[in-house]
N, C-alpha and C positions, 0 to 999 in steps of 0.2 A: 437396436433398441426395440423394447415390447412395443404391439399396436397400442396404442393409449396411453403410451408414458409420455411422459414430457422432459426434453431435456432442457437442464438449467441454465442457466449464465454460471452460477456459481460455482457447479460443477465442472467449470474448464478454466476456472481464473489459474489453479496451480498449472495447466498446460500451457495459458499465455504467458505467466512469468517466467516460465523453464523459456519459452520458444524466444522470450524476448531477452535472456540472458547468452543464447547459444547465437542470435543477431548481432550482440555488442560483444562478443568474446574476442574478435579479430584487435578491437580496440586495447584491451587488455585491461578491463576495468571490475577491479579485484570485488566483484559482486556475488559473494560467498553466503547470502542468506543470514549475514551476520547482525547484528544487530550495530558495530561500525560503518557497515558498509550503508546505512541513512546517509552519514557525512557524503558518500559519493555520490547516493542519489543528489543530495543538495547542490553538491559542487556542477552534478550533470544538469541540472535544472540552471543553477548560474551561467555556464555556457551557453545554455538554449534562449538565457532572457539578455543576453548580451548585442543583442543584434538592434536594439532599441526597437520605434516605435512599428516601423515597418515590419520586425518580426511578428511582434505580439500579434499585428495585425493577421500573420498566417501561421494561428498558433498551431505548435506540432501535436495536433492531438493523437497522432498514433501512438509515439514515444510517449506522451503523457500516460496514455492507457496503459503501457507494458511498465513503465514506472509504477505507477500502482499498482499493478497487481503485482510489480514486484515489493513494492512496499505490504501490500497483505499478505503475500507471503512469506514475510518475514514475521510481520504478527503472527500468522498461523504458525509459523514454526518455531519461533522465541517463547513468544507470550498467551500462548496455549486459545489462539483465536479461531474461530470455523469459519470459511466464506459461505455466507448465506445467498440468496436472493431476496428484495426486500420487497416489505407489503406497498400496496398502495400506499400508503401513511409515510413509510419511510422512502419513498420512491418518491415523492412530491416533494420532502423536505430535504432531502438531502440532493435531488437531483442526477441519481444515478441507479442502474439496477440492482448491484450486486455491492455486497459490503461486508463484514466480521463482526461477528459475534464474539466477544470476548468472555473466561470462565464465570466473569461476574454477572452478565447477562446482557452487560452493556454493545451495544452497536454502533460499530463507525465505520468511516467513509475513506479510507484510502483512496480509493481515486480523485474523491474531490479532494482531499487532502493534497496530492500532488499538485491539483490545477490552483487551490490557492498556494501554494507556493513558488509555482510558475508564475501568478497573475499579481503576488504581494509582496513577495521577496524574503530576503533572509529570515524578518520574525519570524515565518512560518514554517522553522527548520522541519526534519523531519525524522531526523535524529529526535533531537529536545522534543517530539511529539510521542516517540516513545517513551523517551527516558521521564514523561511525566504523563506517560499514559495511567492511568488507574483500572484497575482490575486483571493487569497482566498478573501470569503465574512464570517462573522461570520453567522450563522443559527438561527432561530428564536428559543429561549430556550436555548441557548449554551452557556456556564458558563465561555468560551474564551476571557478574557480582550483585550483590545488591537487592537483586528481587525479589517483589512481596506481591502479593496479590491486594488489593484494597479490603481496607476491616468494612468499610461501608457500602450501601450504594446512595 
């Protein structure tokens, strides 16, 4: 890297999602960047909060972290999102460094998005977080019926 540049957080989120799908491959957990493969993240999350109170207590934030960014990587790659790095502003309110920009301009939080899922349970699928995301665009090749991008913001 040049003297003087800065490297990002969000500049490596697609290398922790790769690193954290080639981690769980041995399991054989069909994590194909799909826009179905939410449902497995949830189901993997259901696993993780199954150990009751004791677990929560030693929450797996590692695997939370590689979950999200695999869950932004799928935004990135379905619903036409960029991982940013976020300001001051969005780093206060959302509680984390890095997040997606979606085509509509809009910004959100897949990692915390994972951790309230892990910490609230089912409503907060992550599936149904896309499928009622606003401002996705379908991607060129994308086997995603249905999608529109939002008329508003």
């Amino acid at each position: 890297m040049p003297e003087g540049e800065k490297q990002t957080i969000a500049a490596d989120m697609r290398r922790h999602a790769a690193g954290f799908v080639a981690r769980v491959a041995s399991s054989r957990l069909p994590l194909d960047y799909s826009v179905a493969s939410l449902r497995v993240v949830d189901f993997v999350i259901d696993g993780l909060r199954k150990g009751g109170p004791a677990a929560e207590k030693a929450r797996p934030d590692g695997v939370l972290f590689g979950l999200g960014a695999y869950v932004g990587e799928v935004l990135a790659r379905r619903a036409g999102a960029v991982w940013i790095d976020l300001d001051e502003t969005q780093r206060a309110y959302f509680g984390q460094q890095v997040g997606v920009r979606m085509p509509d301009g809009r910004v959100w939080n897949p990692l915390g998005k994972v951790v309230n899922r892990y910490e609230v349970g089912a409503e907060e699928s992550l599936q149904t977080f896309y499928l009622t995301l606003p401002g996705r665009t379908a991607r060129p090749g994308s086997t995603e019926r249905g999608s529109r991008a939002c008329a508003a913001l």
